[in-house]
C-alpha positions as CSV (number, residue, x, y, z in Angstrom):
1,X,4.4,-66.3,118.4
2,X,2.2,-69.0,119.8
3,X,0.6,-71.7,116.9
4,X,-2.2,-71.6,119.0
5,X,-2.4,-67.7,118.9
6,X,-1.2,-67.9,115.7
7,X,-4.1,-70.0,114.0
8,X,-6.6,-68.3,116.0
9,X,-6.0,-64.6,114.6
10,X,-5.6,-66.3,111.2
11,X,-9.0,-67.1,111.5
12,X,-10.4,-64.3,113.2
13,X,-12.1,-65.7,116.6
14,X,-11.5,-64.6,120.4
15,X,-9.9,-66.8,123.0
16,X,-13.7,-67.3,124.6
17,X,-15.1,-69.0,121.0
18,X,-12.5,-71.4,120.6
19,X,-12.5,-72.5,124.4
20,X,-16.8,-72.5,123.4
21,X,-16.6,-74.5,120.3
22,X,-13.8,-77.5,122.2
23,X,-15.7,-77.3,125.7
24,X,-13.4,-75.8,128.0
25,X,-13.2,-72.2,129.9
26,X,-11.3,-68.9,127.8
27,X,-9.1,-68.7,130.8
28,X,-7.9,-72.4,130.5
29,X,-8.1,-71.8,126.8
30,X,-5.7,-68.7,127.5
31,X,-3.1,-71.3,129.7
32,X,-2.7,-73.2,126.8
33,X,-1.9,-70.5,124.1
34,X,0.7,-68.9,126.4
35,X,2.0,-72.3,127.6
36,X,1.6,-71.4,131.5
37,X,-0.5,-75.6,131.2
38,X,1.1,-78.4,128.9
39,X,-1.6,-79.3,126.3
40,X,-3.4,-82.5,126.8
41,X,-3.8,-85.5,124.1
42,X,-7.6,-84.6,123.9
43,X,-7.5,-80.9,123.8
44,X,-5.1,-81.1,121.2
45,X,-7.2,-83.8,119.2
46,X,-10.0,-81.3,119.6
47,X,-7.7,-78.0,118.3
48,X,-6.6,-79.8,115.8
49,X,-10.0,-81.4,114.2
50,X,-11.2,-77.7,114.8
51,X,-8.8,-75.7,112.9
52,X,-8.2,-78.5,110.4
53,X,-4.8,-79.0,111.2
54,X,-2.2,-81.4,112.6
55,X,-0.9,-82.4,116.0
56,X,2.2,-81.6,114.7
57,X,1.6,-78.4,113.3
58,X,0.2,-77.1,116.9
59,X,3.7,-78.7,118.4
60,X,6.0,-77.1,116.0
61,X,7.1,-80.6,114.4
62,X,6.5,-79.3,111.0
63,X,5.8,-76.1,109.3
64,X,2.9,-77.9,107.1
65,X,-0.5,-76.3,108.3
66,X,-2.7,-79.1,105.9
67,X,-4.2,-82.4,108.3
68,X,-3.6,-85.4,107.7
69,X,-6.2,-87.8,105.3
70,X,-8.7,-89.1,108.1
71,X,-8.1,-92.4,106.8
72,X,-4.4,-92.4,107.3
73,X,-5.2,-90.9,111.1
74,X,-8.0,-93.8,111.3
75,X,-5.2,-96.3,110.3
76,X,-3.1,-95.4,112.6
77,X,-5.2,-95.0,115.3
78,X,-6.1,-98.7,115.0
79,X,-2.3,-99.4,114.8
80,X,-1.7,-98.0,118.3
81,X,-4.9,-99.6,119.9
82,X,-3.9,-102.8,118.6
């Protein structure tokens, strides 16, 4: 299954309120989860920050659901833009 489908049944919602809540249309919401359009580095910021998750999570590079401290992600950030 999908982490995108996945997280979304886990927390009860439709394709149409998540696309709501980050800003986008259900049926581009609906590309994503069934991988017919490669996530973007914002919409993935945005799914991530929504569910409370990690990038990594939503890309299968680990199996730990929890996000990471914002001020390790605020470090880094700063790191990169640097």
């Amino acid at each position: 299954m999908n982490r995108l489908r996945e997280l979304r049944e886990d927390h009860d919602l439709r394709q149409r309120e998540i696309a709501q809540k980050i800003g986008i249309s259900q049926r581009n919401y609906s590309y994503y989860e069934t991988n017919q359009t490669m996530l973007t580095e914002d919409i993935l910021i945005k799914l991530a920050d929504f569910y409370e998750t990690s990038i990594d999570y939503i890309l299968y590079r680990t199996d730990t659901r929890t996000s990471y401290p914002k001020s390790i992600m605020n470090e880094n950030r700063e790191k990169i833009v640097m």
